[in-house]
N, C-alpha and C positions, 0 to 999 in steps of 0.2 A: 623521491624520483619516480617510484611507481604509480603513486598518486597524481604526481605530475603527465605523465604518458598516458594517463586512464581519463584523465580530466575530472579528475573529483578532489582536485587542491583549491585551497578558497581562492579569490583572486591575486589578494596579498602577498601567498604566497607561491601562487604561481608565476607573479611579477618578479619577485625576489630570485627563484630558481633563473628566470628567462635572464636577467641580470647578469648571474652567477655565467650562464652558458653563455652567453656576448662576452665575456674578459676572458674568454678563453681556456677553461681548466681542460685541457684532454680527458682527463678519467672523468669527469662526469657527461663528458657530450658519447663518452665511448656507452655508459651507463645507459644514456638515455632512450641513444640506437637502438642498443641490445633491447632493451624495455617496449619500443614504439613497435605496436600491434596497427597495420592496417586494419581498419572493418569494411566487411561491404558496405558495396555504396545502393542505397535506396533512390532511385530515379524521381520517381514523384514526390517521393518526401522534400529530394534535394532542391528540384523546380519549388515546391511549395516553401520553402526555406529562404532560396535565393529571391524567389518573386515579393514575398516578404520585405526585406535587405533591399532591392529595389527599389521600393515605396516609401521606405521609410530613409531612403539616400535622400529621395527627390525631396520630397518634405524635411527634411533637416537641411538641402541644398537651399531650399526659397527659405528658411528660416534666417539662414546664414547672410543673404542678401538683403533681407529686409533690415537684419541689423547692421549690416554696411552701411547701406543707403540712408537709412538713421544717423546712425556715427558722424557724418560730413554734418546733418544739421545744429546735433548736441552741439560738435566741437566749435560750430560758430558761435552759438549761445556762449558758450563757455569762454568764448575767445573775448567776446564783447566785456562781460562780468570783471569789478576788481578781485586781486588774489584771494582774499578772506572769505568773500560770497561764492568765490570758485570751488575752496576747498568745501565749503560750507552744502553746496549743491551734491558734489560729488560723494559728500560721506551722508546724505541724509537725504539726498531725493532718489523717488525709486525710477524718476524718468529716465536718468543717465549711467543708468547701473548695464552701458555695452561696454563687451568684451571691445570693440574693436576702439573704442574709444582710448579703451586704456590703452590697449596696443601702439595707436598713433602718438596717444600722450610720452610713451617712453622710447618710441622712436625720436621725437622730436628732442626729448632731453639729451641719449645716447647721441644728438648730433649735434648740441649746444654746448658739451660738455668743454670744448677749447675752444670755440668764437666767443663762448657767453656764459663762463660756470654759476654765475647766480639764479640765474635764466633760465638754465641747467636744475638747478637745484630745483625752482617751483613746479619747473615743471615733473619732476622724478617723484615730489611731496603729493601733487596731484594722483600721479599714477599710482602712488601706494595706497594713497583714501582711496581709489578707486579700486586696485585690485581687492584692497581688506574687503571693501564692503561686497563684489561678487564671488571672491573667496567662502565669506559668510554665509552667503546665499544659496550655493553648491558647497555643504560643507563635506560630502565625498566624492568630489570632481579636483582628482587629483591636478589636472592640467588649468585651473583657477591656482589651484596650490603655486605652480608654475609659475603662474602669470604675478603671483603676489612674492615669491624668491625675486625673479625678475627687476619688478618693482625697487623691491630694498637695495637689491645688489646696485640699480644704477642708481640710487640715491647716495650711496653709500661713494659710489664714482665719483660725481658731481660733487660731494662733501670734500671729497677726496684734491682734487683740482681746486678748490676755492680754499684749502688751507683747513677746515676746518675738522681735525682728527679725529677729534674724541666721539664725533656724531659720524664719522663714515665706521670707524670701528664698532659701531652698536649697531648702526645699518646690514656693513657687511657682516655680523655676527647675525643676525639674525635671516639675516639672505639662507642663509648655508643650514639655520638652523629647518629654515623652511623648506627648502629642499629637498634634503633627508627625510618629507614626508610626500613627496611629488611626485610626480608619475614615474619618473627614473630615465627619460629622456635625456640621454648623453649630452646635447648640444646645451640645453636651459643647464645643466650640471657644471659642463665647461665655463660657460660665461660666469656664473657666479665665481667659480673657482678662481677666475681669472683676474675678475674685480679686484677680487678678495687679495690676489697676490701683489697687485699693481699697489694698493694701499701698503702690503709688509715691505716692498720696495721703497715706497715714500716715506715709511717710518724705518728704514736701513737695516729690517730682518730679512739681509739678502739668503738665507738657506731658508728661511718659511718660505719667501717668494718662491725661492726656486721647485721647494717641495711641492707648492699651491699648480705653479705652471708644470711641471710635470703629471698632478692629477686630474688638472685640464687638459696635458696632450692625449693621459688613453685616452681619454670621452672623447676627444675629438676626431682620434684615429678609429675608435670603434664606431663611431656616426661615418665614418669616410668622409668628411668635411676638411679640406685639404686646403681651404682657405682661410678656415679657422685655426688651423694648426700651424700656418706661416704667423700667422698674428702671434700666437702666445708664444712660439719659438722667439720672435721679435723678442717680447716682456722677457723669456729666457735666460735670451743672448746678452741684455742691458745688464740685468741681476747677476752674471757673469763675469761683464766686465766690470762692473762696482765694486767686488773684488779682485780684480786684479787676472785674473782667466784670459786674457785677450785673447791668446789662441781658441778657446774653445766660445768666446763673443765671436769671432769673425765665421766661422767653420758653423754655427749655428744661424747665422744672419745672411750669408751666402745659403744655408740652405733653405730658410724663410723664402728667399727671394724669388725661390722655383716654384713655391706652392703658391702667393701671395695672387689674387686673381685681380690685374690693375683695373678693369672693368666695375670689380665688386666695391674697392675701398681702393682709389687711385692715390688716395694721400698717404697711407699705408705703405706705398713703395717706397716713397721720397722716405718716409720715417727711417726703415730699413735700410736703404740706399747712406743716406745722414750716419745712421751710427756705426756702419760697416766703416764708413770713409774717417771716421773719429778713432774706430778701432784700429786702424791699419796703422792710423798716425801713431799713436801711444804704441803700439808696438815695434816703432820705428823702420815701417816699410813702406818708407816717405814716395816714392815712383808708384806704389801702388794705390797708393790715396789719392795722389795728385791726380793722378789718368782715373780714378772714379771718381773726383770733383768736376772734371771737365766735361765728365758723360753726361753728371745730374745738374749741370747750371742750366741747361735749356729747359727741363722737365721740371726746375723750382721756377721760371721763367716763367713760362707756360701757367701752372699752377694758380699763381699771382695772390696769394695769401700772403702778407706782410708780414705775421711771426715767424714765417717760414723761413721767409726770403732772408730776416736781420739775420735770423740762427745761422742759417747757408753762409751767409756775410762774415759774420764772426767763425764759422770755420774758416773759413780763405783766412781771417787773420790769424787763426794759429797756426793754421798750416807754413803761411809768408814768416811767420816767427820762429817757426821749426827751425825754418830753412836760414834763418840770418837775416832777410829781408827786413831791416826792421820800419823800413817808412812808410813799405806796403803794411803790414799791421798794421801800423800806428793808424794809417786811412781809414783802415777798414774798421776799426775799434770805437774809432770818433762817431763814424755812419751810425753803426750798433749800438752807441750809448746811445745816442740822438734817438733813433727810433724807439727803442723799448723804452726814453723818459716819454716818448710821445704816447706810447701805446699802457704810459702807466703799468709794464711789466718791471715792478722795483726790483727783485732779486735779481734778474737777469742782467740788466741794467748798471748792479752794482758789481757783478762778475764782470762784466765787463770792462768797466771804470777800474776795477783790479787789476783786468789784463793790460792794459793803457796803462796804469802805473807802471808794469813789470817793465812794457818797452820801452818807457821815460827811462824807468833805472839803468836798463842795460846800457841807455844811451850817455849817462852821466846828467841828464839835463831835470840838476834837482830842484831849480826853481820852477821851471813846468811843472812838476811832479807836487810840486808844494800849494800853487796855484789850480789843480787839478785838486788837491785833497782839500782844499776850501772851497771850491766852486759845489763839490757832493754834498757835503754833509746837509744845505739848507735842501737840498731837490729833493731827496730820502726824505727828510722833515716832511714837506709838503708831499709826499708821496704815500706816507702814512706806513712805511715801514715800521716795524714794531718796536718794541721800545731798548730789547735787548740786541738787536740788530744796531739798531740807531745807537749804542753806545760803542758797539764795535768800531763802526768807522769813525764816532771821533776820538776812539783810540788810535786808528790810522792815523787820521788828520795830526796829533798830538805828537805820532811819532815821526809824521814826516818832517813836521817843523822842528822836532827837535835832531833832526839826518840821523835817526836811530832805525832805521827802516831795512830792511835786506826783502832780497830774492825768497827768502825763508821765508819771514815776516809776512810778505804777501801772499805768499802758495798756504800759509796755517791762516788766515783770515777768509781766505777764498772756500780752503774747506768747512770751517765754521758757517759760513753761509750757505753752502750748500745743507746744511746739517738745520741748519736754524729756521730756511724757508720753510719745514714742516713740524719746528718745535718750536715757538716764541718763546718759551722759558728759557732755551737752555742760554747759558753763558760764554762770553768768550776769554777764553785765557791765553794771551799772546805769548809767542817766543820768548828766552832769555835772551 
């Protein structure tokens, strides 16, 4: 610390201490006080210093522009080019080796990541051959370091969204590994952190999730970035109620919803609004759900995103199912398959097609119900659901035709999907 107050700590670990004092330990910021020596201040040294620092702003300002201005041309280049001569530019020409390039490149994936996860993904593949090779290039520019965590972690997203695990878990292992040698900027620290937990949520290690979003929320509170801390509170509140927490989902999702800047990420609201209104149902405070489904039908309206809108849909049908309604369900369930077979969303699609059975059952009408589990199984086929999924339902189908089917049966196959959208191996083992 004395070394630190004197300024003859190397940078490394003068970074490290400044770290250590941002997380807040009292006794060493009281240490440091005590420690910091005012010096005089030399006037003309300070002018010759600042004026300095001046010139060399302006010039690192026109620097920065010129590679902007660049950036827009590369990225048409780049735009025109097929994928393979894309990557192939970006890891071996030293034309395209701008910072800002890559930057837009991973903005555009981070906003591909649910209209378009394949799309997603080339574009995150791009961003990392681009950040490795300026990483390379500045190998002690810790903020390239940044740029190349960045990179992985949203590839590792995008792997994450397109189903494919084993590659987002090498991604985000490697995001986190790169970071821990980065500039220590809280905000690039949180995001990866955050990735990283949205994946142990989709592989159902809901306390890593929670762990990972928790050491995203300091960063986040230590940056004061209070729109970034509605989001992971969001990631949170979900990993929460995954198990069973509803109370501490809802009280974490209401308070998302104060920080959440609708300006910044407007689809971000409807998210949070959506799970708040899911939570309140499973905790059976049916008046309070219903009066915040009525709030958010004009703001999904508005919106006009089609996964949105079916998901929105299919809540009104649990909610009308909650309640006894069952013809309203049964409407809303048909709308829901229909779109997500449209939209080629299979998992959702077949949850759904589950919930439609459950309201067939309650109703007695087993020949619907029999008629329903032969009309799925050929749509899943053509829809390329995987192979151990695809044996699930026509163990449905097997069991409907045989009226061996219960309320059970269907809520243990529902879960299985849930489980199986992010594991193709695993198996299903029906009820007794």
């Amino acid at each position: 610390m004395r070394r630190f107050v004197e300024g003859t700590l190397p940078a490394a670990g003068a970074a490290e201490v400044v770290r250590h004092l941002l997380s807040g330990c009292d006794g060493c910021r009281r240490l440091a006080a005590r420690g910091w020596r005012p010096q005089p201040v030399d006037a003309a040294r300070l002018d010759s210093v600042l004026g300095r620092v001046a010139d060399r702003m302006a010039s690192e300002r026109a620097r920065v522009e010129r590679e902007r201005r660049r950036a827009g041309i590369l990225l048409a280049e780049l735009d025109a080019m097929p994928y393979p001569r894309r990557l192939l530019m970006l890891l071996n020409s030293e034309r395209f080796s701008n910072w800002f390039v890559g930057e837009i490149l991973l903005e555009r994936a981070h906003a591909a990541v649910f209209s378009d996860p394949s799309q997603a993904v080339r574009l995150a593949e791009a961003g990392v051959a681009l950040a490795g090779r300026i990483s390379r290039q500045r190998p002690t520019d810790r903020l390239a370091v940044d740029l190349h965590a960045r990179a992985w972690s949203i590839l590792g997203n995008a792997c994450r969204v397109s189903s494919d695990l084993e590659r987002a878990r090498d991604a985000c292992a490697r995001a986190e590994e790169l970071i821990d040698h980065g500039s220590g900027d809280p905000l690039e620290e949180a995001g990866v952190l955050a990735r990283h937990g949205l994946l142990d949520h989709a592989e159902r290690r809901f306390d890593d999730a929670v762990g990972r979003f928790d050491a995203a929320l300091r960063r986040c509170r230590m940056a004061g970035d209070l729109h970034l801390e509605g989001r992971v509170l969001t990631h949170k509140a979900r990993s929460l109620g995954e198990t069973g927490k509803l109370s501490a989902m809802i009280d974490l999702t209401q308070r998302a919803l104060t920080l959440i800047d609708p300006e910044r990420e407007p689809r971000l609201v409807l998210v949070a609004q959506h799970n708040l209104t899911w939570a309140l149902k499973e905790a059976g405070r049916m008046d309070e759900a219903l009066s915040l489904l009525q709030e958010i039908l004009p703001l999904h309206a508005r919106s006009g995103k089609t996964l949105d809108l079916l998901r929105l849909r299919w809540l009104e049908g649990k909610l009308a199912q909650a309640q006894g309604q069952l013809e309203r369900a049964e409407t809303a369930f048909r709308e829901v398959y229909d779109g997500f077979v449209r939209s080629a969303v299979v998992f959702d699609a077949a949850l759904v097609a589950l919930d439609l059975a459950a309201v067939l059952y309650e109703q007695g009408r087993l020949p619907e119900m029999k008629q329903l589990a032969a009309d799925v199984l050929p749509v899943f086929r053509s829809l390329g659901i995987h192979r151990e999924a695809l044996a699930a339902l026509a163990l449905f189908q097997k069991a409907v035709e045989q009226e061996r089917i219960s309320l059970r049966w269907l809520g243990a196959l529902a879960g299985y999907l849930k489980h199986a959208r992010d594991n193709p191996s695993l198996e299903f083992e029906p009820p007794a």
